[in-house]
Biotite code that builds the C-alpha atoms (Angstrom):
import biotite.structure as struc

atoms = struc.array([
    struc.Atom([21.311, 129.143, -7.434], chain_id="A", res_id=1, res_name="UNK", atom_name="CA", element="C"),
    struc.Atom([18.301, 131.370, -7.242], chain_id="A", res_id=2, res_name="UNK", atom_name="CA", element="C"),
    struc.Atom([16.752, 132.053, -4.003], chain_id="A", res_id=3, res_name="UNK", atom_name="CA", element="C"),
    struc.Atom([13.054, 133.145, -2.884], chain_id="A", res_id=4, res_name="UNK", atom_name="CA", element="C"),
    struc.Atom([14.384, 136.563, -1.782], chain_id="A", res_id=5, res_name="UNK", atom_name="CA", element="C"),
    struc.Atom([15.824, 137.498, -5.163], chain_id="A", res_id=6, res_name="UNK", atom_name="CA", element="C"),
    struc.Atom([11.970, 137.794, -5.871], chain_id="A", res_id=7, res_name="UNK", atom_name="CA", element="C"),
    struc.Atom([10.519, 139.911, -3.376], chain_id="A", res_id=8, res_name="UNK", atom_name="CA", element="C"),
    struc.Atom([9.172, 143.320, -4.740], chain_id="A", res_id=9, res_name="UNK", atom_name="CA", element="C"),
    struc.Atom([8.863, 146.506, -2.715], chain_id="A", res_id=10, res_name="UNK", atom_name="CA", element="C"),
    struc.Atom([7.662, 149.870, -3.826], chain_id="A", res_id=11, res_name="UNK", atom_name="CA", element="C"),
    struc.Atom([6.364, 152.677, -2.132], chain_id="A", res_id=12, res_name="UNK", atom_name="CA", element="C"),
    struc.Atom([2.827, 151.510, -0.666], chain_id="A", res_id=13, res_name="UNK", atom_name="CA", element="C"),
    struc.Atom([1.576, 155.130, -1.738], chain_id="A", res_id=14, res_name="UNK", atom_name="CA", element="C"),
    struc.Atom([1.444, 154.295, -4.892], chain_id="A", res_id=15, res_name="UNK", atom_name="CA", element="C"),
    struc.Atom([1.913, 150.539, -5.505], chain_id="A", res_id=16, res_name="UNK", atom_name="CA", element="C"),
    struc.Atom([-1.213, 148.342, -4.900], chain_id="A", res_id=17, res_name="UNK", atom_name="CA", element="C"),
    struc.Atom([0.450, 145.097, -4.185], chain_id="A", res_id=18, res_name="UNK", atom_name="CA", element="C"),
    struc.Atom([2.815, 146.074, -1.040], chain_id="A", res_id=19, res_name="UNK", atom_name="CA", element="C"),
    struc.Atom([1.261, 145.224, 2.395], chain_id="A", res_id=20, res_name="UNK", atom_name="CA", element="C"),
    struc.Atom([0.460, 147.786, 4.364], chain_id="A", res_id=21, res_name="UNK", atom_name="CA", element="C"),
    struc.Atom([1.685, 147.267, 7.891], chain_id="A", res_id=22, res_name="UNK", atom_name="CA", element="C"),
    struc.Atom([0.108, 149.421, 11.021], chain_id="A", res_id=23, res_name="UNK", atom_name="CA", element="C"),
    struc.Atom([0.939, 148.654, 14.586], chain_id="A", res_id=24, res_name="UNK", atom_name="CA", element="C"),
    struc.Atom([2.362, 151.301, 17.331], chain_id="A", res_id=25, res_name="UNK", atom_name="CA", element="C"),
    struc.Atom([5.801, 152.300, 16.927], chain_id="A", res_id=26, res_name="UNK", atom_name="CA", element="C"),
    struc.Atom([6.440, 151.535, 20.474], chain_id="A", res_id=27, res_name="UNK", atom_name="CA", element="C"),
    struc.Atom([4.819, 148.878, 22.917], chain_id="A", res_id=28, res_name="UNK", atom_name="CA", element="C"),
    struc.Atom([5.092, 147.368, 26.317], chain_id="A", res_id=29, res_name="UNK", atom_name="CA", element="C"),
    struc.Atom([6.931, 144.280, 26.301], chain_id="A", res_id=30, res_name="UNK", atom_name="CA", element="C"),
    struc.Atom([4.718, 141.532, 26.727], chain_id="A", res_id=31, res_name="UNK", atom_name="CA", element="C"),
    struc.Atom([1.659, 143.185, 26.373], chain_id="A", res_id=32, res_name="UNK", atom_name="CA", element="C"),
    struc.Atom([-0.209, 142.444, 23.619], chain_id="A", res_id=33, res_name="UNK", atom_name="CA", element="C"),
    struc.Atom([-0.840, 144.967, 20.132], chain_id="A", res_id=34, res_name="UNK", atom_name="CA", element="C"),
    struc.Atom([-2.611, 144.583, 16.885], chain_id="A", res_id=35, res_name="UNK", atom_name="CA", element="C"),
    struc.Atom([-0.477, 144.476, 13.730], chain_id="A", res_id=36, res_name="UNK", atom_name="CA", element="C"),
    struc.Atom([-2.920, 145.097, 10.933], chain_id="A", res_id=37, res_name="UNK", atom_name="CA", element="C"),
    struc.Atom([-2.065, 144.214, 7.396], chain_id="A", res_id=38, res_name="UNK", atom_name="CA", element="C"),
    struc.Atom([-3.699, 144.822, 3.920], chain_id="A", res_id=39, res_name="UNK", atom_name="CA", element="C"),
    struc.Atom([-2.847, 145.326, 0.184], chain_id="A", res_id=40, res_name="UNK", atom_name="CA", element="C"),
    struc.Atom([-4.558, 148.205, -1.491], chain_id="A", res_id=41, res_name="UNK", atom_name="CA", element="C"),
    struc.Atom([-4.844, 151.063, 1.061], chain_id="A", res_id=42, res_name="UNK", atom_name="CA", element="C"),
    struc.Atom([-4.476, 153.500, -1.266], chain_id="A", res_id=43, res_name="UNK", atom_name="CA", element="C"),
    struc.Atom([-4.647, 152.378, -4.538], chain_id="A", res_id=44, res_name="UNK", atom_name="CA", element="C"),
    struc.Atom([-7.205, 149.449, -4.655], chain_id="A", res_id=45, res_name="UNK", atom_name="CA", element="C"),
    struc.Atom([-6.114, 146.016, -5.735], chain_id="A", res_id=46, res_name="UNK", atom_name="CA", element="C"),
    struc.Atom([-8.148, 144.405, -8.278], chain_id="A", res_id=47, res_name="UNK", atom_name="CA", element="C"),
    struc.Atom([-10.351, 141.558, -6.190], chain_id="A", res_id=48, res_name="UNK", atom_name="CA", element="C"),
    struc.Atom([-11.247, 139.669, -9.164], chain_id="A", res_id=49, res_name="UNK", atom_name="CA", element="C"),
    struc.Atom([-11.187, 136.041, -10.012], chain_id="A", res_id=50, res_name="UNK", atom_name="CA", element="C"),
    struc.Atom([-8.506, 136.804, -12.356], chain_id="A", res_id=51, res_name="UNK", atom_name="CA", element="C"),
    struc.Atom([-6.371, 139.176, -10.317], chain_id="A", res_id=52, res_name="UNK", atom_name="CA", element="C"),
    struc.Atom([-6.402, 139.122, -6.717], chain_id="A", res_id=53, res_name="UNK", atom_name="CA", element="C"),
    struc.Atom([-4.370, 138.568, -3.633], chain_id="A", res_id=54, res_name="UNK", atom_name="CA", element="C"),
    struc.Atom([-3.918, 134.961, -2.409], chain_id="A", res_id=55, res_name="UNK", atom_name="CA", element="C"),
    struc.Atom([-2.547, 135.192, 1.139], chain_id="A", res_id=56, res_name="UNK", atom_name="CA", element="C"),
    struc.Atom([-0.329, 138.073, 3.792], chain_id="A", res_id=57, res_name="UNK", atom_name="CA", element="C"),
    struc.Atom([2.089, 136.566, 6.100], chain_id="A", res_id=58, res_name="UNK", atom_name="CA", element="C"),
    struc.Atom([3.097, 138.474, 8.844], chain_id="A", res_id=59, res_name="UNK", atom_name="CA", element="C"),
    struc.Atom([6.477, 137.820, 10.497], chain_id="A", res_id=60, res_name="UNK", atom_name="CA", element="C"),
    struc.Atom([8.595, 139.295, 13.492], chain_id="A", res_id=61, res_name="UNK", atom_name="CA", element="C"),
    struc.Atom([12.432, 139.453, 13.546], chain_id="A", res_id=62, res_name="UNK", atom_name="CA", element="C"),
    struc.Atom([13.848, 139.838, 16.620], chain_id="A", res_id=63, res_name="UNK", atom_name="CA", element="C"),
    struc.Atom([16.879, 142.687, 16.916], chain_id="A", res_id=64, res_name="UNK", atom_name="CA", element="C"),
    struc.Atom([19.317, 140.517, 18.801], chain_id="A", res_id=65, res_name="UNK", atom_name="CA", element="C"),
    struc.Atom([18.030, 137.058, 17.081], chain_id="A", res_id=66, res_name="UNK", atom_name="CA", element="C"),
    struc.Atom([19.102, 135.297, 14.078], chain_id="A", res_id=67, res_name="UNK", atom_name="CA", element="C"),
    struc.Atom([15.540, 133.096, 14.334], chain_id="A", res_id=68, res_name="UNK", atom_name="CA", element="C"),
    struc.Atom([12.779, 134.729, 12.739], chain_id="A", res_id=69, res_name="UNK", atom_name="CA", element="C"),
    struc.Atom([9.360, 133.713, 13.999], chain_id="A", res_id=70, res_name="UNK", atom_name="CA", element="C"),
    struc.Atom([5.976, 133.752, 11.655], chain_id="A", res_id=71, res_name="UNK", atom_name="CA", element="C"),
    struc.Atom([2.975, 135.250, 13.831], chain_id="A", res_id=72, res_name="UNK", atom_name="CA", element="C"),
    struc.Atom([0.668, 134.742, 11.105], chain_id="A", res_id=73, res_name="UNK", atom_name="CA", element="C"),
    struc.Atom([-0.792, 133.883, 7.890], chain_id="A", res_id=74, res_name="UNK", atom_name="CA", element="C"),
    struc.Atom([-3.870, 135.354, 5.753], chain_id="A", res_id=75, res_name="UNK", atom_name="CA", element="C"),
    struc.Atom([-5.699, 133.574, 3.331], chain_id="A", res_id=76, res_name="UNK", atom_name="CA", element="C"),
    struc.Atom([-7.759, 135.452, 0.964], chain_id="A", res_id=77, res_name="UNK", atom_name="CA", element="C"),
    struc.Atom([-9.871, 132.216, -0.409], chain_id="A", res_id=78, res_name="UNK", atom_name="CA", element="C"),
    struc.Atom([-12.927, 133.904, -2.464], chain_id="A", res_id=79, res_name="UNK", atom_name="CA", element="C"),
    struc.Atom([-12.720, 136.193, -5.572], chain_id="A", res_id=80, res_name="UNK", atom_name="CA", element="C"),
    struc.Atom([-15.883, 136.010, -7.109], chain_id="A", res_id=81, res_name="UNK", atom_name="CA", element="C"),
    struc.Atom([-15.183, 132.603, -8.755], chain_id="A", res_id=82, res_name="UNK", atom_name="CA", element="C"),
    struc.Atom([-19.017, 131.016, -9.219], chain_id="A", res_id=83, res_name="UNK", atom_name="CA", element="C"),
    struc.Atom([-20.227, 128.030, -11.474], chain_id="A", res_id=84, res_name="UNK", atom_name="CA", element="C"),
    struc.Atom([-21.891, 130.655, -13.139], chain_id="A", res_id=85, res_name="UNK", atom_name="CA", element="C"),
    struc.Atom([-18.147, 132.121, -14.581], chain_id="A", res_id=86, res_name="UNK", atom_name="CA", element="C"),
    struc.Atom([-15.643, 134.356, -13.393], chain_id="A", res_id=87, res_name="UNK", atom_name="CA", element="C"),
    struc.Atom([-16.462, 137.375, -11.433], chain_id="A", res_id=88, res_name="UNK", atom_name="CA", element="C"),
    struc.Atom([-20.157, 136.061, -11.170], chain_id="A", res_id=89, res_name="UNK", atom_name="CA", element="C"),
    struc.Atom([-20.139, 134.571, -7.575], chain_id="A", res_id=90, res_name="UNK", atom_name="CA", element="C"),
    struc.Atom([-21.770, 135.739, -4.322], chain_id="A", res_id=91, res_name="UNK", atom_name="CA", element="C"),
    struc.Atom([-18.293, 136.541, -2.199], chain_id="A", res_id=92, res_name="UNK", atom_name="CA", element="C"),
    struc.Atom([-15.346, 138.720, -2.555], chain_id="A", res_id=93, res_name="UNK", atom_name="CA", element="C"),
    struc.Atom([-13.017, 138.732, 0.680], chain_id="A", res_id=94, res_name="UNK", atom_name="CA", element="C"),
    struc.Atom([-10.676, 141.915, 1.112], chain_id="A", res_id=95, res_name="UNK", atom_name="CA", element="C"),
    struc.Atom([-7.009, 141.336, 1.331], chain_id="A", res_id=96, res_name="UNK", atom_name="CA", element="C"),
    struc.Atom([-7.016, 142.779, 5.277], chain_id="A", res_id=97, res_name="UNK", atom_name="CA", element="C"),
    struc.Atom([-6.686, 141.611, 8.652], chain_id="A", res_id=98, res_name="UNK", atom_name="CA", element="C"),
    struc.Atom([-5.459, 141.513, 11.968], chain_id="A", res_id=99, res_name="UNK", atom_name="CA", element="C"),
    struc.Atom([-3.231, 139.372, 14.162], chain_id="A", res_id=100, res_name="UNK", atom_name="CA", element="C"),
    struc.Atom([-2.568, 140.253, 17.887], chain_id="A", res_id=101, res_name="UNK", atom_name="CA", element="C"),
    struc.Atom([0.931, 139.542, 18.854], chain_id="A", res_id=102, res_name="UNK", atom_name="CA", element="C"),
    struc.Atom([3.077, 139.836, 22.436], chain_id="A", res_id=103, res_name="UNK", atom_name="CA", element="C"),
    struc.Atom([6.679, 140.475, 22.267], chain_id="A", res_id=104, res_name="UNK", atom_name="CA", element="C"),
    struc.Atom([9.430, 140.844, 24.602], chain_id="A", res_id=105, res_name="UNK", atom_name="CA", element="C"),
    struc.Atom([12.195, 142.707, 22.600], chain_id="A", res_id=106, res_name="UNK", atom_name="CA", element="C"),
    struc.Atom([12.321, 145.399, 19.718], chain_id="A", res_id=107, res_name="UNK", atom_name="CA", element="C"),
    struc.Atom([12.884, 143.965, 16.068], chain_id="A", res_id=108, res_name="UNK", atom_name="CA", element="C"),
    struc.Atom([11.176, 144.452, 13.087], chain_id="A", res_id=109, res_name="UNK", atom_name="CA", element="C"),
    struc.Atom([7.654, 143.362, 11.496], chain_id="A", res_id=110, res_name="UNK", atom_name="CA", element="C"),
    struc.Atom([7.618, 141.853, 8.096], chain_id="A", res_id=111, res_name="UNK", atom_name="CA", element="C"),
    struc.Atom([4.771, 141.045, 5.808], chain_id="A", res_id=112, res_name="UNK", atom_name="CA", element="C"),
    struc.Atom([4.839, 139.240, 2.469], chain_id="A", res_id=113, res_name="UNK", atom_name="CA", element="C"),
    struc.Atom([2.093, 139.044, -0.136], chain_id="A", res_id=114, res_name="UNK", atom_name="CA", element="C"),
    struc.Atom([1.288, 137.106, -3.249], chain_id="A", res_id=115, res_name="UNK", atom_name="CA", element="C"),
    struc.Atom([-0.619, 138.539, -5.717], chain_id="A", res_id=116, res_name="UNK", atom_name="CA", element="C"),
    struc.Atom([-1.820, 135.458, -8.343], chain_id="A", res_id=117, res_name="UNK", atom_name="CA", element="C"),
    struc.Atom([-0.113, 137.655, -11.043], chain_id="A", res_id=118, res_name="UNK", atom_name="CA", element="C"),
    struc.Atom([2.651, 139.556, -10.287], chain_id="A", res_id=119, res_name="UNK", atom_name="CA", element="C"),
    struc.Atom([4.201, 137.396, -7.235], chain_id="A", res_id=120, res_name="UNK", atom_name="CA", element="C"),
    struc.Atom([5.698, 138.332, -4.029], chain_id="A", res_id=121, res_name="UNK", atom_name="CA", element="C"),
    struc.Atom([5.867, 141.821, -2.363], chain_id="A", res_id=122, res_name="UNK", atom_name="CA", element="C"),
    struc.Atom([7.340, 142.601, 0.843], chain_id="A", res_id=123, res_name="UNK", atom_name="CA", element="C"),
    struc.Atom([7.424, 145.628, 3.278], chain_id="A", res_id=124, res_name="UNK", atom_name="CA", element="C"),
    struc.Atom([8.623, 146.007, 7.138], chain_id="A", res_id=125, res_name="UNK", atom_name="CA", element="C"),
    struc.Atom([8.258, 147.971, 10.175], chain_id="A", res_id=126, res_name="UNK", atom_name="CA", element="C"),
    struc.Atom([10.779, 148.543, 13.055], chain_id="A", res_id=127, res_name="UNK", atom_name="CA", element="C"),
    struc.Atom([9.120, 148.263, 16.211], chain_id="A", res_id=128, res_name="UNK", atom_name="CA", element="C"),
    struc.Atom([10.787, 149.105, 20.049], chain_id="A", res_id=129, res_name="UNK", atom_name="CA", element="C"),
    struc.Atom([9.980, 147.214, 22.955], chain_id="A", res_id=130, res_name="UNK", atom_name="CA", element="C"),
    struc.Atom([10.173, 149.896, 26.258], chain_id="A", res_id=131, res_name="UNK", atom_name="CA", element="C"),
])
């Protein structure tokens, strides 16, 4: 049976533009809150186009002692140009970037997927400690 994992990509996010970028401290304060940002395309741009462009990041956070893993958010990347006028003709592009502020109370690791409308699902992760 085939399983969603079997087709997650990864690659070095130096020089792959599809991985999600994850930055966030290496270390914070149990519950105190931190920004996790997330993008695609931080050093080699992503195409933002109607015909090639990243849908939506989820961001996720999986506890070291847990088997649970908990989503803290979910980016949607809904206009890429599209216009009645044709592709690539509209009055909006959105960035595949953002933020989400998160509290935790124990170390684990961040995880971020992302789906570009092309060439499908890319993960990355980030250990984080809770002092």
């Amino acid at each position: 049976m085939a399983k969603l994992g079997d087709y997650f990509q990864t690659a070095d996010w130096k020089t792959e533009k599809h991985v999600p970028v994850i930055e966030c401290p290496d270390t914070v304060a149990g519950g105190e809150e931190f920004q996790i940002h997330v993008s695609v395309g931080k050093e080699v741009p992503h195409p933002n186009t109607t015909e090639h462009h990243i849908r939506w990041i989820q961001v996720f956070f999986q506890p070291s002692e847990e088997k649970a893993t908990y989503q803290l958010g979910n980016l949607e990347f809904c206009s890429h140009g599209e216009s009645v006028k044709g592709a690539n003709e509209g009055p909006a592009y959105v960035q595949p970037a953002g933020t989400v502020t998160a509290k935790i109370t124990g170390s684990g690791t961040i995880m971020t997927l992302s789906y570009c409308n092309i060439h499908g699902l890319w993960e990355n992760s980030k250990d984080i400690t809770v002092t």
